[in-house]
Each structure stands twice: as C-alpha cells, then as structure tokens.
C-alpha positions in Angstrom: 109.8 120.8 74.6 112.9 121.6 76.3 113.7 119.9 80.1 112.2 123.1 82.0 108.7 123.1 80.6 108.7 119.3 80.8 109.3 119.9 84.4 106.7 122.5 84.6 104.3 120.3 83.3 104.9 117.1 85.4 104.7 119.8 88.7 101.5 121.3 87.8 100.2 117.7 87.1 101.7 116.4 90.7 99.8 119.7 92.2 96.6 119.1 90.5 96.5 115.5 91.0 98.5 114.6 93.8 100.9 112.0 92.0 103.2 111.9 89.3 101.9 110.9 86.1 103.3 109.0 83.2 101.7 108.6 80.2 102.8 106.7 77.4 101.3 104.4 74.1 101.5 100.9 74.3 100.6 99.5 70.9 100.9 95.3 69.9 102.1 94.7 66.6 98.5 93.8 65.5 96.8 96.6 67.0 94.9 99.2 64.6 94.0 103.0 66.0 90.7 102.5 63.9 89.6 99.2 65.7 89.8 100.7 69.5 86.8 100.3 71.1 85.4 100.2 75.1 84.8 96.3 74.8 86.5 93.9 76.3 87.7 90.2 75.4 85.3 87.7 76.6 86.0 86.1 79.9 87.3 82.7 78.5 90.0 84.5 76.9 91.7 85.0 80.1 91.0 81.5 81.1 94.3 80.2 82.9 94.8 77.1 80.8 97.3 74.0 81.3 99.8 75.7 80.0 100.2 78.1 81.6 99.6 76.3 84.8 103.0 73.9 84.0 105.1 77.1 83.1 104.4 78.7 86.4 104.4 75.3 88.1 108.4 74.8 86.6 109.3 78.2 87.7 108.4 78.3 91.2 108.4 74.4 92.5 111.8 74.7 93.1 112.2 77.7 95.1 108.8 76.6 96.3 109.4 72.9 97.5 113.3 72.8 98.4 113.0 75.5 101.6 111.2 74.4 104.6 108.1 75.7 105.6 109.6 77.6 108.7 112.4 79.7 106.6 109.8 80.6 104.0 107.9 82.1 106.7 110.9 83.9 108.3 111.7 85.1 105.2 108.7 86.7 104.2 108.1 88.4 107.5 111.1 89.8 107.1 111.0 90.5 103.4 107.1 92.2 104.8 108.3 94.2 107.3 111.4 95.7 105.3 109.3 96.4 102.0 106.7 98.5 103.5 108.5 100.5 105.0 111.0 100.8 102.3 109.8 99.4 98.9 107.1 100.9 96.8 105.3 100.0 94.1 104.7 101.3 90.2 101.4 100.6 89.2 100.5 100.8 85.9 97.0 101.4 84.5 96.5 99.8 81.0 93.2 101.5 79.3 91.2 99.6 76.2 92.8 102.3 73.8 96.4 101.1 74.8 97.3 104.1 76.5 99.0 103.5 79.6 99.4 105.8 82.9 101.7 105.0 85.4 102.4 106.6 89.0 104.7 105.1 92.1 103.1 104.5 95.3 104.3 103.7 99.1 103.9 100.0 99.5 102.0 100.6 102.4 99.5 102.4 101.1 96.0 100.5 99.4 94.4 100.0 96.0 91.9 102.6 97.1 94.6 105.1 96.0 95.3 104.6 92.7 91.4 104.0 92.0 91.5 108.0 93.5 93.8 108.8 91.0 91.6 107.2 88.1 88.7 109.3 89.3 90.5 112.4 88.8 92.3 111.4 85.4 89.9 109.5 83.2 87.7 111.7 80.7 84.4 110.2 82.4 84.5 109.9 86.3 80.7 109.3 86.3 80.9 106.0 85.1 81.7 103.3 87.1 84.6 101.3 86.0 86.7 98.5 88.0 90.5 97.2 88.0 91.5 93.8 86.9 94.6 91.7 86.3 95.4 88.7 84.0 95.6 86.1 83.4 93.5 84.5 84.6 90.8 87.8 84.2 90.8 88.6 88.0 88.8 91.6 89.5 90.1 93.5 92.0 87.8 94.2 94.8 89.6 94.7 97.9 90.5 98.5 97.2 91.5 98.1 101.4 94.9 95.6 100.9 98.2 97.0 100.8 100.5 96.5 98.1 102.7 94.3 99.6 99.9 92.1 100.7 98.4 92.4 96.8 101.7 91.1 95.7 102.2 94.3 93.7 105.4 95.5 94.7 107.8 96.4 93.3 105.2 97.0 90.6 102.0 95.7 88.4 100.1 96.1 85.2 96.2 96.3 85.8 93.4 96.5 83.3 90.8 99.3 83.2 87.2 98.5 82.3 84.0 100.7 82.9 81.5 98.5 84.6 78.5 98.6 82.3 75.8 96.2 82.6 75.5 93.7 79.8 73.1 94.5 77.4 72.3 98.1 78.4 71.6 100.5 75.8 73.7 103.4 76.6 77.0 101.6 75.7 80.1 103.1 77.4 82.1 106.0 75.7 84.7 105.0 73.2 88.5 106.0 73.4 90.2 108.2 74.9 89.6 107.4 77.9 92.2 109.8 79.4 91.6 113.4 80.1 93.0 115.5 77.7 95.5 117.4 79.4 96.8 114.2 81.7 97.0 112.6 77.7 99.2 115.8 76.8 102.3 114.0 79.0 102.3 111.4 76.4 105.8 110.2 76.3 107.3 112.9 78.4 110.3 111.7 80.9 111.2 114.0 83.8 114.8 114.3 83.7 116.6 116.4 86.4 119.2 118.7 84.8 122.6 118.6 86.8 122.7 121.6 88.6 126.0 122.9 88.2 128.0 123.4 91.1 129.7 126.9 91.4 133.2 126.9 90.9 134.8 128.7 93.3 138.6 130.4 92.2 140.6 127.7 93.5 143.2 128.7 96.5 146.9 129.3 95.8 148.1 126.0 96.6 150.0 126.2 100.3 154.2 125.8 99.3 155.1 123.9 102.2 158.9 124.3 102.0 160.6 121.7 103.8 163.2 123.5 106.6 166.2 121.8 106.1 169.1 122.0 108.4 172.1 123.7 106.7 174.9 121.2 107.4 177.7 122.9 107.8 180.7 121.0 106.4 183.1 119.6 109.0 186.2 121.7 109.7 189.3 120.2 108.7 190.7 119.1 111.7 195.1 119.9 111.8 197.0 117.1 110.8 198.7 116.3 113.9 201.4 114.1 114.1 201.5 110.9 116.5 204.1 111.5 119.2 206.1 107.8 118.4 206.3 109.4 114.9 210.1 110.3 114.3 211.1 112.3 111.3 
C-alpha cells in the first residue's frame, strides 16, 4: 500500500472515530493463534509478590528518600502544571487476542475518553467490558481522573476484559475483538511524505565590482639641481 492510501486510510479512520488509530500484533514467544480465547488469568496471577515489591523498592528509594519532602512537592506541582498543558499521553489498549490499538491523548483529558474510543472500535459494544493494569491486576474505575493524575503520561499499557459474570452461560465472544475495518490498519505507520519545496530559477548572482580608484602614477618631478651645487 503505497504512503497515499495509507494516509487515506488513517484520515478516514481519524473522521470516523475521532482519534488516530494504531493497530498492531503483539505476540509472546509462547503464544499460539489457536489457543486465543476471551478468558482471563486468574486473579492470583497478577498478585504483586515480594519480588517484585524489592525491585521497585531498589529503584525508587533513592530518588524517593534522598530529596526532602518540600522539593518533591515543588517539583511535582511544577512538573503537573507543565505536563497538562504540554505533555500527552499514548495509551495503549492490549486485547486477549494480543492485538493491540493505540491512540495519543491530551494529558488533560480523562479515562472516560479512551473507554469512548473502545465503544466505537471493538466488534461488540453491547457487552460490558472494563480496563485494567498490572501487576498487581488493578481495575480502573475512575473513568473521571486525568492522565497526569492516573500516572499515565507520557503513556500506559491497559488490559481489555468484557465484564461477564462468573458462571453465566452465555460466555463472552471469542477473538477478534476488534472491528474489522479498525483491524485492517494492522501494522500501518503514517509517514508524511516531504513535500517538496519548489525550486524557484535561482537569481543571477549580483557582481558587485569593487570601484577602485585609478591611481595615477606620480609625475616625475625635474631633477633640479641644489643651488650650492657647483659643476
């Protein structure tokens, strides 16, 4: 597909959905197109465990401990105020079939929006479904924070799941989970061509000639001889 029907595309997308879509695969080494399913891991499987506790523990006590409480504050009201007005944030939305859709967001605005965007872009809008991170397996509820506030800027991965009671016979559809024209964009990139700048004939360059003064050579002056000289 060659750059101006990828551009096409990505525009018609931005006009029917309102954001900028990107789709793309993301596949682990162990994972097998046959075994994709709408279930998700049990709960304890996103259980935040010692471990993981000391790793994050080593990465932030320093930056964490060594500042005083009164600059950390300064900092991040500054660091607050500059980011949302600036910053913004590239969420990504992982599905159970490890496809992935990404779109970029104003760090001002709330989760509420990309939850809009799901609505519009999943193959089943009529199911309820939720957002969560890991680890540990967190769900995200207030739709009303900010970005900034969420700590998802300059970007997060969050987890899709459709919010089916347990044991309810009417399981929840299987993959794909995307629509199938937002699942079209699979691994497009929008790439601006250079527009080429017209050349215009370049001017004859200016010959500035430099004026300068003839010098005429000095007359010869007569030899005149010194009146105490006697021949």
């Amino acid at each position: 597909m060659d750059s101006k029907s990828i551009e096409a595309k990505f525009t018609a997308a931005k006009e029917k959905y309102g954001w900028h879509i990107r789709v793309f695969e993301t596949l682990t080494a162990s994972a097998n197109t046959s075994d994709f399913s709408s279930t998700e891991e049990p709960d304890d499987f996103y259980d935040f465990t010692a471990e993981d506790y000391y790793r994050l523990m080593a990465t932030k006590k320093e930056d964490k401990y060594l500042r005083t409480r009164k600059i950390r504050e300064a900092e991040e009201a500054t660091c607050s105020r500059r980011s949302k007005i600036t910053m913004q944030a590239v969420i990504r939305v992982r599905f159970p079939d490890n496809y992935t859709s990404e779109a970029t967001f104003h760090a001002s605005e709330t989760i509420q929006s990309p939850v809009d965007l799901l609505t519009k872009v999943v193959a089943h809008p009529e199911l309820p479904f939720y957002l969560y991170t890991i680890p540990p397996k967190k769900q995200i509820k207030e739709t009303s924070q900010d970005f900034y506030s969420a700590g998802f800027v300059p970007g997060a991965i969050v987890y899709f799941a459709y919010d089916m009671p347990e044991g309810e016979d009417g399981s929840a559809p299987s993959s794909p989970f995307l629509r199938e024209d937002v699942l079209s964009m699979l691994g497009l990139e929008f790439v601006k061509e250079q527009v080429e700048t017209s050349q215009q004939e370049p001017e004859p360059p200016i010959s500035i000639s430099s004026v300068v003064p003839e010098v005429k050579p000095a007359a010869d002056k007569k030899k005149i001889k010194p009146k105490w000289l006697k021949m």
